[in-house]
C-alpha positions in Angstrom: 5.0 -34.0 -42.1 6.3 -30.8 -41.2 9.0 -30.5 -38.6 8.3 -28.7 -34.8 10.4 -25.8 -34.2 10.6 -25.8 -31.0 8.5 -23.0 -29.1 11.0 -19.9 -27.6 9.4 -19.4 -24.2 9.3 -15.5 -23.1 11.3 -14.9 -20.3 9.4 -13.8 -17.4 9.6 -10.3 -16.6 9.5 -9.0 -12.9 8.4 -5.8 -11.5 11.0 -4.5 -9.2 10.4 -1.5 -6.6 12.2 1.3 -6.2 12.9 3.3 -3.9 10.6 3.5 -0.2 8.1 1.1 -2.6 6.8 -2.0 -2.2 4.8 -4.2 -5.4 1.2 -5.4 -3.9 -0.9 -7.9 -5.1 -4.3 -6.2 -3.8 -6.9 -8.2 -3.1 -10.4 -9.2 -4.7 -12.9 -7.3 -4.7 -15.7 -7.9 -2.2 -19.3 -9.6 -3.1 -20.8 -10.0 0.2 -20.7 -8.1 3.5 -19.8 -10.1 6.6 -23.0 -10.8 7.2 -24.3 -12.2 4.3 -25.5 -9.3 2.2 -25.2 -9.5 -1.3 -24.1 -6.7 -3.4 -24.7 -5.8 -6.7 -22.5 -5.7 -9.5 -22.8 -2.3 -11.0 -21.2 -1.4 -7.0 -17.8 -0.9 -6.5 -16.1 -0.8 -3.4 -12.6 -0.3 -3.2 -10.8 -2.9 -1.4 -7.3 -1.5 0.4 -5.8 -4.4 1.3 -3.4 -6.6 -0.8 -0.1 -8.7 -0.2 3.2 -7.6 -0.6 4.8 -8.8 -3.7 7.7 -7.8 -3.7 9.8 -5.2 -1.6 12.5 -2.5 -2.9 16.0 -3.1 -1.4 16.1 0.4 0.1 12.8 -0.6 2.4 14.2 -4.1 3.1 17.8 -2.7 3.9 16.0 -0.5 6.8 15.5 -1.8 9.9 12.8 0.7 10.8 10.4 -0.1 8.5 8.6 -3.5 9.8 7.3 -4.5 6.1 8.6 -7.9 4.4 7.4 -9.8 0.7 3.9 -11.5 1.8 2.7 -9.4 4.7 -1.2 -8.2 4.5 -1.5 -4.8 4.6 -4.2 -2.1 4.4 -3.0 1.1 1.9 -4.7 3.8 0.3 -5.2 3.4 -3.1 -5.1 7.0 -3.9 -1.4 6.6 -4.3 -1.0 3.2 -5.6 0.2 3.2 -9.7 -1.4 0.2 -11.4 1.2 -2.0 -12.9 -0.2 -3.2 -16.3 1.2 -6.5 -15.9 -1.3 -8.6 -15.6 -4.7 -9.1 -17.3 -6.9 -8.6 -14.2 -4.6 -5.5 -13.2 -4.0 -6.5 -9.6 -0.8 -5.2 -9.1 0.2 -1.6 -7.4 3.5 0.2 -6.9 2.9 1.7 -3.3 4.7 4.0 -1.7 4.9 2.9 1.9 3.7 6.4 3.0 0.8 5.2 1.6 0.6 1.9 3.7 -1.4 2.2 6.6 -1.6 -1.2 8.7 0.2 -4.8 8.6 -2.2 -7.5 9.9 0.2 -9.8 12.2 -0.9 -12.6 14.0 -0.6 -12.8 17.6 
């Protein structure tokens, strides 16, 4: 019987703003309209809003700028650079210029 090595696990690597950036998770890609219409496949509409990731410590450190890790937001994707981080390629640098709305709960 051979012996086990034992496995060396990768360390995880983290994506890390910088700058007025924020990291965004974006979210999936709609299937069905609000009311009930399916659409098809080969149609791809392109979904703006994600979660905040992770924030850069220049955006956190200002007080003016009311975005914290986890928030919804709506962006424009025109700006956001795809992180190839992931298989699914979810996850966007955005500048937050280029963040448009934070959905808060009243």
């Amino acid at each position: 019987m051979e012996s086990e090595k034992p496995r060396k696990q990768k360390p995880l690597e983290t994506v890390e703003p910088i700058g007025r950036r924020v990291l965004i998770r974006k979210d999936e890609d709609k299937k069905e309209t609000k009311g009930g219409i399916k659409l098809p496949d080969t149609i791809e509409i392109p979904t703006i809003t994600g979660r905040i990731v992770a924030v850069s410590a220049e955006v956190e450190n200002e007080p003016d700028i009311p975005l914290m890790q986890y928030d919804k937001v709506l962006f424009n994707p025109k700006g956001a650079i795809p992180v190839d981080f992931e298989g699914d390629n979810r996850l966007f640098v955005v500048d937050i210029d280029n963040i448009v709305a934070v959905f808060r709960r009243s």
